[in-house]
C-alpha positions, 0 to 999 in steps of 0.5 A: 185846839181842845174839844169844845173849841172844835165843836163851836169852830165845826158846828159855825162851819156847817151852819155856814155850809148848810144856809149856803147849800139851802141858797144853792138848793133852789137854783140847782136839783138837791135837797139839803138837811142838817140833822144831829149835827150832820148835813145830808145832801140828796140828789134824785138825779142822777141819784146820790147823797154826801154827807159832812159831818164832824169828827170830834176825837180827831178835830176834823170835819169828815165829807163823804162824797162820790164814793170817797172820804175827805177830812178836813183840818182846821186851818189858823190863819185862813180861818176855816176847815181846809183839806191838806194837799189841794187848799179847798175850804169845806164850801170850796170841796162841796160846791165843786163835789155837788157840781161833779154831781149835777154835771155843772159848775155850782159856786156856793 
């Protein structure tokens, strides 16, 4: 995949991720923000915040969450961002992240 198709294929996912969060935001207690093509999610309790953002030179997307780093690879015939070894789509590893945070289960 070259460069500007990482980007459109990155830039769709987080768009994707952020109207799901911004839906889920008003059930549950966290905010969400996409800035500078970066999604920050902030939790005020108990206090935390992931971030998701891409990784253009490596063609991943990368999450930071509960203190540990997640990458992400473009998965072809599932059509989306998947992390090696577990199967998770991105929306998959977030909402279960956020519901680790929230002590709940969060499905997005």
């Amino acid at each position: 995949m070259d460069e500007q198709e990482f980007k459109n294929r990155a830039e769709q996912a987080l768009d994707d991720l952020y109207r799901r969060l911004s839906a889920s935001a008003e059930d549950y207690d966290f905010e969400v923000d996409f800035n500078a093509g970066a999604l920050g999610i902030e939790f005020e309790t108990p206090p935390g915040k992931f971030v998701v953002s891409p990784n253009s030179p490596v063609r991943q997307i990368w999450v930071s969450a509960h203190s540990k780093s997640f990458k992400l690879d473009w998965d072809q015939t599932r059509s989306a961002f998947v992390l090696p070894g577990s199967g998770q789509t991105l929306a998959q590893l977030i909402g279960d992240a956020v519901g680790k945070q929230l002590g709940e289960e969060v499905a997005l």
